[in-house]
PyMOL Python script that loads the backbone (N, CA, C, O; Angstrom):
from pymol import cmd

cmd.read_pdbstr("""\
ATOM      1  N   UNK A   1     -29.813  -6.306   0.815  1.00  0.00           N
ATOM      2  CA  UNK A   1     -28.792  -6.965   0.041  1.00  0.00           C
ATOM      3  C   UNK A   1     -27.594  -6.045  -0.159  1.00  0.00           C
ATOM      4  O   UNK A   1     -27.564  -4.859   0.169  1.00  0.00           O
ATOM      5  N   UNK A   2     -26.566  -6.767  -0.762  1.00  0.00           N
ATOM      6  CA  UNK A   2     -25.667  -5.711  -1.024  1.00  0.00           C
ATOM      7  C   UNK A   2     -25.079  -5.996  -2.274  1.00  0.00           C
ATOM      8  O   UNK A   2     -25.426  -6.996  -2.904  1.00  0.00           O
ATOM      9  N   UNK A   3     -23.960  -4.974  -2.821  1.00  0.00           N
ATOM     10  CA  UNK A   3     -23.183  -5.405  -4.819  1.00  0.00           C
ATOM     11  C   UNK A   3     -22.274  -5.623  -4.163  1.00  0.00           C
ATOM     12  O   UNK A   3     -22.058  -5.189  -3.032  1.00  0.00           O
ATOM     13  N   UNK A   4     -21.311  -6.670  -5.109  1.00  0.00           N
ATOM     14  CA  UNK A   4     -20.654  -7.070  -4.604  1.00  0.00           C
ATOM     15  C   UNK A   4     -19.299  -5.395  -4.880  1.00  0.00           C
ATOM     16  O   UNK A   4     -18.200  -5.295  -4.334  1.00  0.00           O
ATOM     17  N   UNK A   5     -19.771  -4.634  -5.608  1.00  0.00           N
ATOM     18  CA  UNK A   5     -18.737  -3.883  -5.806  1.00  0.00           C
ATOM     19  C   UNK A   5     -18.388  -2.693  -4.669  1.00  0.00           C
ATOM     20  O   UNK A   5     -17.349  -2.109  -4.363  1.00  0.00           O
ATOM     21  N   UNK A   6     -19.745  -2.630  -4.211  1.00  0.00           N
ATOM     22  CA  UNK A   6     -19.445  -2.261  -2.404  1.00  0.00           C
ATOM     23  C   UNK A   6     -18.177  -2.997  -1.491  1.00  0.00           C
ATOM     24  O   UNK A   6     -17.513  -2.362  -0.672  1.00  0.00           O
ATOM     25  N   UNK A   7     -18.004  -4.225  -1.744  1.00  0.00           N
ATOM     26  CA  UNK A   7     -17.119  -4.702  -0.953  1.00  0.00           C
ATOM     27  C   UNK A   7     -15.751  -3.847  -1.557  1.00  0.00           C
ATOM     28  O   UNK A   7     -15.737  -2.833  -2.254  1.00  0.00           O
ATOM     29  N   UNK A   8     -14.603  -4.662  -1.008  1.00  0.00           N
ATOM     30  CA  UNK A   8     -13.156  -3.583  -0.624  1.00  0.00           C
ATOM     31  C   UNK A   8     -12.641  -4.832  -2.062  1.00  0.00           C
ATOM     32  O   UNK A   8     -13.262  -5.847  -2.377  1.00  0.00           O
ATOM     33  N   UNK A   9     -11.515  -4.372  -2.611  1.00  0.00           N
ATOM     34  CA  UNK A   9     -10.637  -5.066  -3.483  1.00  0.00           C
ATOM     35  C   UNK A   9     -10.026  -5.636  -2.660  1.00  0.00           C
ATOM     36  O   UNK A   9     -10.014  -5.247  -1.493  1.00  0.00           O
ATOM     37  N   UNK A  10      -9.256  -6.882  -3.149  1.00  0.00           N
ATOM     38  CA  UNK A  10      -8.327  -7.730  -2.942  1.00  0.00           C
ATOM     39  C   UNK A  10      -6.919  -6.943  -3.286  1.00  0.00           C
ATOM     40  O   UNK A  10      -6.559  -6.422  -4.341  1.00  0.00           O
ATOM     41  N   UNK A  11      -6.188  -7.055  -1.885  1.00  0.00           N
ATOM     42  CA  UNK A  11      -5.027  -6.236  -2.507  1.00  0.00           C
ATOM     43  C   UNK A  11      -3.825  -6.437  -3.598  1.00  0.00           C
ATOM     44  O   UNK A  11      -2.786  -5.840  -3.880  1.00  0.00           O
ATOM     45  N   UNK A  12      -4.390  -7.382  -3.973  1.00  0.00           N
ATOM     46  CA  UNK A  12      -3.453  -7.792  -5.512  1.00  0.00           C
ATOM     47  C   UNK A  12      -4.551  -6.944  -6.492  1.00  0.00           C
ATOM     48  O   UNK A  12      -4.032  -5.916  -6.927  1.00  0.00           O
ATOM     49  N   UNK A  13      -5.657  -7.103  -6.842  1.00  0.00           N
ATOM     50  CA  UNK A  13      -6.343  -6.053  -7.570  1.00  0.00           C
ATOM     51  C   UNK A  13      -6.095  -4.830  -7.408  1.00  0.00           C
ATOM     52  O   UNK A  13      -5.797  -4.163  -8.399  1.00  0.00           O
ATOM     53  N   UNK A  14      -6.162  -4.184  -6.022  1.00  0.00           N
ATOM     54  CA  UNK A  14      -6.082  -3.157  -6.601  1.00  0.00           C
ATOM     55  C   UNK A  14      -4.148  -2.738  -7.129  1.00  0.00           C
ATOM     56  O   UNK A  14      -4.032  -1.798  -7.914  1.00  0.00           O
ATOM     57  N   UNK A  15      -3.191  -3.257  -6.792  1.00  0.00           N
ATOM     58  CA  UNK A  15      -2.145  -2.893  -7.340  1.00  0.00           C
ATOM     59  C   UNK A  15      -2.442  -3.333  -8.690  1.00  0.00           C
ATOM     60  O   UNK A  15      -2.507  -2.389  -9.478  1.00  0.00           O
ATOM     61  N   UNK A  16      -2.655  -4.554  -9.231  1.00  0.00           N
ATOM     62  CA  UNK A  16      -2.820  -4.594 -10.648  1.00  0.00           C
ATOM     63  C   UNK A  16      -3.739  -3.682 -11.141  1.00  0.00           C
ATOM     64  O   UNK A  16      -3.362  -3.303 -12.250  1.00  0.00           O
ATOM     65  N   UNK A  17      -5.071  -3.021 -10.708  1.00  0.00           N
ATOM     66  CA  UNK A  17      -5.145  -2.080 -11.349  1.00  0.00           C
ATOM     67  C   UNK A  17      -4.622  -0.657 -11.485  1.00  0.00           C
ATOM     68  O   UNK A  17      -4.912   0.007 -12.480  1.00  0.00           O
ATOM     69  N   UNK A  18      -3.828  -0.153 -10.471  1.00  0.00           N
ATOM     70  CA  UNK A  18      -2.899   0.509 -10.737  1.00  0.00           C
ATOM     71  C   UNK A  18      -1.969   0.633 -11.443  1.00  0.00           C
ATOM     72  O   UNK A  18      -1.570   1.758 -11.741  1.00  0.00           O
ATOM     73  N   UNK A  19      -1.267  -0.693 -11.983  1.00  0.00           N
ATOM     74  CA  UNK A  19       0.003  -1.029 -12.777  1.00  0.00           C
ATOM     75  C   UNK A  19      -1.071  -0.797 -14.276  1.00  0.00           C
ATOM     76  O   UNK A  19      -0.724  -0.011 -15.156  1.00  0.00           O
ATOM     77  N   UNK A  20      -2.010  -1.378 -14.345  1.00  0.00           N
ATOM     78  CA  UNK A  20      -2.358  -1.151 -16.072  1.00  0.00           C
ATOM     79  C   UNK A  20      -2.977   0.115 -16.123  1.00  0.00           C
ATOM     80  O   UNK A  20      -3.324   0.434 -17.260  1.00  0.00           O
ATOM     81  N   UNK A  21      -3.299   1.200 -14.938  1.00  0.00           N
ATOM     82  CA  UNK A  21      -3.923   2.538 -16.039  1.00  0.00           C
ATOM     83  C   UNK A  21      -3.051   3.664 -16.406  1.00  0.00           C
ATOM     84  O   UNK A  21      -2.239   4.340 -15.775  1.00  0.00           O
ATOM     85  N   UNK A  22      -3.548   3.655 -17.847  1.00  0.00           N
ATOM     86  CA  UNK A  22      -2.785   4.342 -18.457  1.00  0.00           C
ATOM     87  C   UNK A  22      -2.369   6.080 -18.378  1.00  0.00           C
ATOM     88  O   UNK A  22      -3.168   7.015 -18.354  1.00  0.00           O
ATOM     89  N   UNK A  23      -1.168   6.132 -18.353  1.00  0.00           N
ATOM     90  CA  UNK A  23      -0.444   6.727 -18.055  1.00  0.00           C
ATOM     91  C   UNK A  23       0.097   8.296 -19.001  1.00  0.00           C
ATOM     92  O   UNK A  23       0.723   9.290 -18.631  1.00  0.00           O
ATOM     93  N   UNK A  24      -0.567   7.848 -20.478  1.00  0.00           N
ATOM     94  CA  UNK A  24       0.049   8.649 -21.564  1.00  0.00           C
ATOM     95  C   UNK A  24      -1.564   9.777 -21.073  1.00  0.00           C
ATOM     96  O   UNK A  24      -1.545  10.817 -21.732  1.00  0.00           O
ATOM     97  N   UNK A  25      -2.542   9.708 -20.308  1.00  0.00           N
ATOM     98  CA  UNK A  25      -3.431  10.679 -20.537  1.00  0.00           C
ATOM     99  C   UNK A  25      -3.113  11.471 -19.239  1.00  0.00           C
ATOM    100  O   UNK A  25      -3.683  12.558 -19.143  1.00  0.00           O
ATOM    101  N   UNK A  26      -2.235  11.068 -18.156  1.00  0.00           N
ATOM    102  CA  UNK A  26      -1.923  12.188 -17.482  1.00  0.00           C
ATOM    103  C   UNK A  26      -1.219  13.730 -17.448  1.00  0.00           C
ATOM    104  O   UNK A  26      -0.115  13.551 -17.963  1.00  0.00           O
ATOM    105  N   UNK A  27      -1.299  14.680 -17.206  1.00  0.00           N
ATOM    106  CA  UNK A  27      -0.226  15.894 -17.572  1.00  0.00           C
ATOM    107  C   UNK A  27       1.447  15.667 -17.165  1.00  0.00           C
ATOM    108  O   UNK A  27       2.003  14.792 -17.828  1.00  0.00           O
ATOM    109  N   UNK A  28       2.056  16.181 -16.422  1.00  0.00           N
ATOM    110  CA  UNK A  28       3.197  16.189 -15.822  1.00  0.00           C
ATOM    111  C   UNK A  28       2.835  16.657 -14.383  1.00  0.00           C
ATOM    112  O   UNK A  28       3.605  16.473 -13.440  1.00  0.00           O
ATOM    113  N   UNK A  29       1.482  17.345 -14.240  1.00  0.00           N
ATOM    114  CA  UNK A  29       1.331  17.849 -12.519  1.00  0.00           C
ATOM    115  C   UNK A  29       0.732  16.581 -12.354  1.00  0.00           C
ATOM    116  O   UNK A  29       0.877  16.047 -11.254  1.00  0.00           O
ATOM    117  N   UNK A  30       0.218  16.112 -13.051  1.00  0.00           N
ATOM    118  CA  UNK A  30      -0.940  14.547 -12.365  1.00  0.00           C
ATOM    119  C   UNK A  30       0.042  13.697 -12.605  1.00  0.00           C
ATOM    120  O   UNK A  30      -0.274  12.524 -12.408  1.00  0.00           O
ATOM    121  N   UNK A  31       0.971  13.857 -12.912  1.00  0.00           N
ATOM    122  CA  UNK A  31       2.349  12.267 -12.689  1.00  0.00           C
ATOM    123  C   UNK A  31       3.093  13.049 -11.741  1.00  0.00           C
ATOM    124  O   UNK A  31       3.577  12.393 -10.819  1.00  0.00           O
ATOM    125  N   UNK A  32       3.271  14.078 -11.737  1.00  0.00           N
ATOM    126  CA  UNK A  32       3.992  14.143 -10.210  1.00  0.00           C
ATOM    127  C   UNK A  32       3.408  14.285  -8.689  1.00  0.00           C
ATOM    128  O   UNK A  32       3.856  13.960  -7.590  1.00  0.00           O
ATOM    129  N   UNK A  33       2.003  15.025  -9.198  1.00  0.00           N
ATOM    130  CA  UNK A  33       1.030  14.197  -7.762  1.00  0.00           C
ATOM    131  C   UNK A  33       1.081  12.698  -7.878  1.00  0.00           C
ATOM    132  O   UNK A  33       1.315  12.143  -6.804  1.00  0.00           O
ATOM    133  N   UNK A  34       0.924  11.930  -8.880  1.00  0.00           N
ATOM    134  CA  UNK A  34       0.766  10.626  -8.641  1.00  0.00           C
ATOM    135  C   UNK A  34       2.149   9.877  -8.116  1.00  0.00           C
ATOM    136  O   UNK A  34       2.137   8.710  -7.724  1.00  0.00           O
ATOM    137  N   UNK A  35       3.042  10.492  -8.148  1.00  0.00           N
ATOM    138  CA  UNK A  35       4.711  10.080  -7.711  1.00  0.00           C
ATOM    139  C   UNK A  35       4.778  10.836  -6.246  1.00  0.00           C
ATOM    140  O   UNK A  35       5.730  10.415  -5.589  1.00  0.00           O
ATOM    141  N   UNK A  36       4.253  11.522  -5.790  1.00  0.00           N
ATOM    142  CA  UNK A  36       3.813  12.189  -4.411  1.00  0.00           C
ATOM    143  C   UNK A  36       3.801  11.052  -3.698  1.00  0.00           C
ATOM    144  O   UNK A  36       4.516  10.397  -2.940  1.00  0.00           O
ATOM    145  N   UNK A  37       2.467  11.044  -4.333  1.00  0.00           N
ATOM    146  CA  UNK A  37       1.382  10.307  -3.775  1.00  0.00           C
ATOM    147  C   UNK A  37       1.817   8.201  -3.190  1.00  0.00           C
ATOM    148  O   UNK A  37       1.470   7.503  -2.237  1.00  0.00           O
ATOM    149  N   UNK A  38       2.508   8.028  -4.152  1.00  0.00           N
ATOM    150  CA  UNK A  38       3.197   6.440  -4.133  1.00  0.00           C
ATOM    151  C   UNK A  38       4.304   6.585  -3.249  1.00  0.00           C
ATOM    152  O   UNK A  38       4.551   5.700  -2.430  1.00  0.00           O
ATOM    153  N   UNK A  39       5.242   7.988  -3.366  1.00  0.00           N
ATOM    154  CA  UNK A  39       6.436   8.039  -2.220  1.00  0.00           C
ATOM    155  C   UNK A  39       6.200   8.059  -0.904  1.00  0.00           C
ATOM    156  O   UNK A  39       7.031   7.777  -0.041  1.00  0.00           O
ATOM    157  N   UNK A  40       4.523   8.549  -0.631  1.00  0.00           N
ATOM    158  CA  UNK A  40       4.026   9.159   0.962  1.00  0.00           C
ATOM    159  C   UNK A  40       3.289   7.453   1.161  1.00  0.00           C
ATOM    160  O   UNK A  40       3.056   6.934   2.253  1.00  0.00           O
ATOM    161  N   UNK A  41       3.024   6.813  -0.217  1.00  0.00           N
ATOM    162  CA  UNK A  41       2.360   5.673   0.370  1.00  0.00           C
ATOM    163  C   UNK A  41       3.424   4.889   1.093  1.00  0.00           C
ATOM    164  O   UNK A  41       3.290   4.504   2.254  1.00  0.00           O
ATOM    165  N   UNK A  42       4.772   4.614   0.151  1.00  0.00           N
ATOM    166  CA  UNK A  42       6.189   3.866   0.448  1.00  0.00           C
ATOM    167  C   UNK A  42       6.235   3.983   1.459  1.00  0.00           C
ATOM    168  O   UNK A  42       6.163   2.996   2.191  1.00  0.00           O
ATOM    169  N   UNK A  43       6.415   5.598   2.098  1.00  0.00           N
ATOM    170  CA  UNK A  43       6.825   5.544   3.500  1.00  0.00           C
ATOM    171  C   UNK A  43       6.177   4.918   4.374  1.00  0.00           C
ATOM    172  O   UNK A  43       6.700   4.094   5.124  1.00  0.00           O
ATOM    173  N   UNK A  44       4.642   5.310   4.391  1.00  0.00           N
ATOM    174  CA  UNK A  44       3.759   4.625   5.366  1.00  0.00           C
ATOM    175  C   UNK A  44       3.373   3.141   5.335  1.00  0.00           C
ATOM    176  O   UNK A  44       2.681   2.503   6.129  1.00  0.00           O
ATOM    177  N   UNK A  45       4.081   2.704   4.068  1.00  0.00           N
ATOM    178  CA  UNK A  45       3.965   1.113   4.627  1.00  0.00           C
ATOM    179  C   UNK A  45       5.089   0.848   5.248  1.00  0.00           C
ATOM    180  O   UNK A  45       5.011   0.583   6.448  1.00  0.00           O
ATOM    181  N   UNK A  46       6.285   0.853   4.650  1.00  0.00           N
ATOM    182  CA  UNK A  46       7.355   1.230   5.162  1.00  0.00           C
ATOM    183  C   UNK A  46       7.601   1.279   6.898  1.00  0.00           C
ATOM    184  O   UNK A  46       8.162   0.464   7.630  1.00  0.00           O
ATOM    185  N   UNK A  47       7.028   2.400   7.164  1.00  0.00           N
ATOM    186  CA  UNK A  47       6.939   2.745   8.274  1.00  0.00           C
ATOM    187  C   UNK A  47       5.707   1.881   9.524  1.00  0.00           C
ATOM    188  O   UNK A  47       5.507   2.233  10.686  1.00  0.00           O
ATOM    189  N   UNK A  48       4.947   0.509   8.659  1.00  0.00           N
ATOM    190  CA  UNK A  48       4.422  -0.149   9.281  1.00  0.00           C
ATOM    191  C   UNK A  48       4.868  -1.149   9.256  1.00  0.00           C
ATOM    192  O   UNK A  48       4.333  -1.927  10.046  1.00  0.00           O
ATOM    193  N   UNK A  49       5.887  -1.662   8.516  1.00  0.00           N
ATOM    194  CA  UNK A  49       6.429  -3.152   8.561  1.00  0.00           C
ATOM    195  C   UNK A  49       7.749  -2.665   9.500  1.00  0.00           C
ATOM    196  O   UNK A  49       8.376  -3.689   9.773  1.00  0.00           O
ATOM    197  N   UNK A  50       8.351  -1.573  10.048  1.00  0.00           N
ATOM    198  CA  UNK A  50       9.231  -1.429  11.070  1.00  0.00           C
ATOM    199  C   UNK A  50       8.501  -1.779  11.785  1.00  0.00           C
ATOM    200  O   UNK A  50       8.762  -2.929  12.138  1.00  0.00           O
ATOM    201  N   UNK A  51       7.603  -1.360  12.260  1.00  0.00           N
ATOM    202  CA  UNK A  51       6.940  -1.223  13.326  1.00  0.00           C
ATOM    203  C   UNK A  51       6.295  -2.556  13.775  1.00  0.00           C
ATOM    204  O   UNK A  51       6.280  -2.910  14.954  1.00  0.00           O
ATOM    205  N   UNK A  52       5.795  -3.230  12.815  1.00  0.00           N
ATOM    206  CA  UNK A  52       5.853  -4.942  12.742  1.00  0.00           C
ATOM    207  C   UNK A  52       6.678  -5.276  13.323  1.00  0.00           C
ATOM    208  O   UNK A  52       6.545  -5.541  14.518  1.00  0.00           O
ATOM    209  N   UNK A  53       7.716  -5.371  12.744  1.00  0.00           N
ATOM    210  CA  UNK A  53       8.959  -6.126  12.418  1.00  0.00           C
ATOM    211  C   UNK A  53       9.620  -6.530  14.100  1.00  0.00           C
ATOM    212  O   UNK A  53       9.951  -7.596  14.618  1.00  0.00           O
ATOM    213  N   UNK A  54       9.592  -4.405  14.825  1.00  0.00           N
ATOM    214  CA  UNK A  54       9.693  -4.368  15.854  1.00  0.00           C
ATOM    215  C   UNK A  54       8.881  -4.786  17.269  1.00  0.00           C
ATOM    216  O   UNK A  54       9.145  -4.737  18.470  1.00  0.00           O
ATOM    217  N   UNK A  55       7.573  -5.289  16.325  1.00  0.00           N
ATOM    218  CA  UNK A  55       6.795  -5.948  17.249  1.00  0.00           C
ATOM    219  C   UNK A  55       7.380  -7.417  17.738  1.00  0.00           C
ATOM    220  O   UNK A  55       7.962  -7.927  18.695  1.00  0.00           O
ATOM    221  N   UNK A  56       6.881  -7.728  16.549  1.00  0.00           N
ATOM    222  CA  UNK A  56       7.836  -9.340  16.320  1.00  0.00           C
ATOM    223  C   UNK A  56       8.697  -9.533  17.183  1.00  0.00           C
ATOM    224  O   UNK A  56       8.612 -10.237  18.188  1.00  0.00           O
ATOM    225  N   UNK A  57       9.777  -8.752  16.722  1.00  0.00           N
ATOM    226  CA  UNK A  57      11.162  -9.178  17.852  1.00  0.00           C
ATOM    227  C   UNK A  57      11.098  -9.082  19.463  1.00  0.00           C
ATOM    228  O   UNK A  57      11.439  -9.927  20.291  1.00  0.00           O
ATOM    229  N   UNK A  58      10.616  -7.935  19.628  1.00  0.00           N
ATOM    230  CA  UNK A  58       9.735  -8.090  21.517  1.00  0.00           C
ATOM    231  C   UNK A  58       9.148  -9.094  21.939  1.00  0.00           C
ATOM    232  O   UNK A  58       9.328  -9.748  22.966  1.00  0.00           O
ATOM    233  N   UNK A  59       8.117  -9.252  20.752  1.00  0.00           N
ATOM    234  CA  UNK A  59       7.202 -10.835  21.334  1.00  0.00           C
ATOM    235  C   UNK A  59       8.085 -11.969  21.412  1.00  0.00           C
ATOM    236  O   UNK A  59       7.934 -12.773  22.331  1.00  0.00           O
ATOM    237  N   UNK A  60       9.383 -12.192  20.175  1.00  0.00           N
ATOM    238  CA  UNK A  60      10.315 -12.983  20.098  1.00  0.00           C
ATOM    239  C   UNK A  60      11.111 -13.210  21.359  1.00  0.00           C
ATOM    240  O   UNK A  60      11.076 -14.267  21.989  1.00  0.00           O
ATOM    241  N   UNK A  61      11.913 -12.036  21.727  1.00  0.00           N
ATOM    242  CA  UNK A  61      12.601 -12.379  22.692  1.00  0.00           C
ATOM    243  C   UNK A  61      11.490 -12.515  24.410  1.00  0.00           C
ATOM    244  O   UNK A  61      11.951 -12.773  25.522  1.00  0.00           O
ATOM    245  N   UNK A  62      10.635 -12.357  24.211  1.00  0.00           N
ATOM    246  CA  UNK A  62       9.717 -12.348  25.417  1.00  0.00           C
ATOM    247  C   UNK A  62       9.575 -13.132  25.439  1.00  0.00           C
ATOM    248  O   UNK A  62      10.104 -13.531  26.477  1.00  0.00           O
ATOM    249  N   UNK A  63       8.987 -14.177  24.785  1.00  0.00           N
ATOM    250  CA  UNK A  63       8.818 -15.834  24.494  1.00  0.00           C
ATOM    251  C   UNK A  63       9.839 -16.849  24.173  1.00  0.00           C
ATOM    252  O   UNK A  63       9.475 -17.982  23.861  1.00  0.00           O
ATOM    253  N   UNK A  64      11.104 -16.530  24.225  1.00  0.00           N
ATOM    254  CA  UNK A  64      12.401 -17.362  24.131  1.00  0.00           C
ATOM    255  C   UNK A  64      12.498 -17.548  25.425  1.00  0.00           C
ATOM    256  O   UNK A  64      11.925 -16.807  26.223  1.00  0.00           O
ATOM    257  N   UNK A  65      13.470 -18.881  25.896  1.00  0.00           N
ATOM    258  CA  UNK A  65      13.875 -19.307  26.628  1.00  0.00           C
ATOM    259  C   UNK A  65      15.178 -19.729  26.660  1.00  0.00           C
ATOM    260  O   UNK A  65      15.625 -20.279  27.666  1.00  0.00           O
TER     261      UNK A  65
END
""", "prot")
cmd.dss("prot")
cmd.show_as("cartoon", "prot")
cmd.util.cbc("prot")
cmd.orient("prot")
């Protein structure tokens, strides 16, 4: 069998649980790793919806007529 808490979050969960934990028990090094950490995420999504995006348009114009 398996828990269900083994499975992966829904990616609206886990941003909502990100948005509610609280914040007043971190130091100033654990809010600026945690501001690291969200800028290196930015990029790399970032840097996958170009890369989408640029998919898209290849397949787009490959398949126009």
């Amino acid at each position: 069998m398996f828990d269900e808490a083994d499975l992966p979050k829904k990616k609206s969960d886990l941003l909502a649980d990100l948005a509610r934990e609280d914040l007043d028990r971190l130091s100033i090094v654990d809010l600026d790793e945690r501001i690291a950490g969200l800028e290196a995420e930015l990029v790399r999504t970032k840097a996958k919806r170009e890369g989408a995006a640029q998919f898209r348009a290849a397949a787009d114009s490959l398949f126009k007529k």
